[in-house]
C-alpha positions as CSV (number, residue, x, y, z in Angstrom):
1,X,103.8,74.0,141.9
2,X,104.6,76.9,144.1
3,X,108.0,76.8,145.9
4,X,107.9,77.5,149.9
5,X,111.4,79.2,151.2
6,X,112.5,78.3,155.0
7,X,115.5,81.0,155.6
8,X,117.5,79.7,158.9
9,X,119.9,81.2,161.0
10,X,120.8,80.8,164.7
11,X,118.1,83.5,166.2
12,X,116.0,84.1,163.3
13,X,117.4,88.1,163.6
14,X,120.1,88.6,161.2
15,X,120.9,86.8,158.5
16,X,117.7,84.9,158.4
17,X,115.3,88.5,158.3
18,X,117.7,90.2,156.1
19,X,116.7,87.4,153.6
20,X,113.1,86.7,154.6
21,X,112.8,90.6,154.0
22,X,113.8,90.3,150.8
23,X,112.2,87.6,149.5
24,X,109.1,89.0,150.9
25,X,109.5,92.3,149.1
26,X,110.0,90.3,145.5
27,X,106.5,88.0,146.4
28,X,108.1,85.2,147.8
29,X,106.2,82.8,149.9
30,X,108.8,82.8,152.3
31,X,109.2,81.9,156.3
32,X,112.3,82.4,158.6
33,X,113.8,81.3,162.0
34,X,116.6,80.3,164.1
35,X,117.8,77.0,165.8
36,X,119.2,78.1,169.1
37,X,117.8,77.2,172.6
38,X,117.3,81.3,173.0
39,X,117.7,84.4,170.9
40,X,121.0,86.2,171.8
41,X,121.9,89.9,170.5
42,X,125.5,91.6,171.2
43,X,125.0,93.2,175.1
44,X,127.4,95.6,176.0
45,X,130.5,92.7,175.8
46,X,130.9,89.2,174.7
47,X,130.3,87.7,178.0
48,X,127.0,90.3,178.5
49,X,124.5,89.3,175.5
50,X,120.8,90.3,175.6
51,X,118.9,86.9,175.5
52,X,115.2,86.5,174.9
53,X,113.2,83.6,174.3
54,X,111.6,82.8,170.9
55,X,108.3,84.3,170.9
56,X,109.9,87.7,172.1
57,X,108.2,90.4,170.0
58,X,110.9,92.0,168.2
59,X,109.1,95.2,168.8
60,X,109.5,94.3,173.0
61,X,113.3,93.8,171.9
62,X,113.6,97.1,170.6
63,X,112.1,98.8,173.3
64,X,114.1,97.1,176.1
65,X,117.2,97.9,174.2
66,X,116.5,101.5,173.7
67,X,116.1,101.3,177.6
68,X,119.0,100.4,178.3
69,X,121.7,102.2,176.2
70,X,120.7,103.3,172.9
71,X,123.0,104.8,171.7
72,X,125.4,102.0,171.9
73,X,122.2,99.9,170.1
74,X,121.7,102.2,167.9
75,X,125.7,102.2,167.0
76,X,125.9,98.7,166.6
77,X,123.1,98.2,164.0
78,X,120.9,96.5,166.4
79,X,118.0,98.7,167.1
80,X,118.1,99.5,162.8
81,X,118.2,95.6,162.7
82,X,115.2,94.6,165.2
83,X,113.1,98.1,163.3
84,X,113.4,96.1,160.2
85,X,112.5,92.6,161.5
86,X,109.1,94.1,163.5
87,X,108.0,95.4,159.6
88,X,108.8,91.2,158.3
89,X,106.9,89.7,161.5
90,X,105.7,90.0,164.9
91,X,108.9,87.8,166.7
92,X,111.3,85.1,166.2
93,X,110.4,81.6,165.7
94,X,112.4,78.5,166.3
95,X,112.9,75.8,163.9
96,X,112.0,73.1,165.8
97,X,108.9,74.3,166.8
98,X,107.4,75.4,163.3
99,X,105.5,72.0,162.3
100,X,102.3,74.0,162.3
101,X,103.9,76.1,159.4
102,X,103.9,73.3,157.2
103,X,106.5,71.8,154.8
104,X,109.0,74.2,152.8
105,X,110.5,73.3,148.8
106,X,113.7,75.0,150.0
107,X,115.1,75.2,153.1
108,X,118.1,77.5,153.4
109,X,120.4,77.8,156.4
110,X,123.2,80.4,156.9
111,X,125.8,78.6,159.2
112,X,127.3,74.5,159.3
113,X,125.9,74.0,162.5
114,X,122.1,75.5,161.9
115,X,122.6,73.3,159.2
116,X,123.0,70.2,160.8
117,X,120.7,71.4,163.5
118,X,117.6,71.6,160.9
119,X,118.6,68.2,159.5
120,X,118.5,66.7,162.9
């Protein structure tokens, strides 16, 4: 039998591609993505974030962010980040929308509440 990996995180960016990439690299068939309504990277403060639907090309991520200050992207490991995600896949996918991926042996999430959010 050959095992399926689901890697889960909130907005299928960080945790989630850091691991995807990974397993990929090593010949895993593997699949990531996040649980939240949107995906939300760091703006320039906590009450400023950068949100983008799922579906978003990480590639149209980068570029909007290099835009509009990247040097403070570039400082805070999110322009490195969204680089490395566009080489794993074209954009982030939500959870609750993957049923046309099929069904995964392992599902692995990276936070309590994207856990109980995938169980749901």
């Amino acid at each position: 039998m050959k095992f399926r990996y689901a890697m889960v995180c909130s907005s299928n960016q960080n945790r989630s591609m850091e691991a995807h990439s990974l397993l990929k690299r090593h010949g895993f068939d593997v699949s990531s993505y996040g649980t939240g309504s949107h995906v939300k990277l760091p703006g320039p403060s906590l009450r400023e974030p950068n949100v983008y639907d799922f579906g978003t090309p990480y590639k149209q991520m980068f570029d909007d962010l290099r835009r509009k200050d990247p040097e403070l992207y570039k400082r805070n490991g999110i322009l490195p980040m969204l680089k490395r995600n566009s080489g794993v896949k074209l954009a982030p996918q939500r959870w609750q929308d993957n049923a046309a991926d099929g069904s995964f042996t392992v599902v692995l999430t990276f936070e309590e509440k994207v856990f109980d959010m995938v169980l749901e």
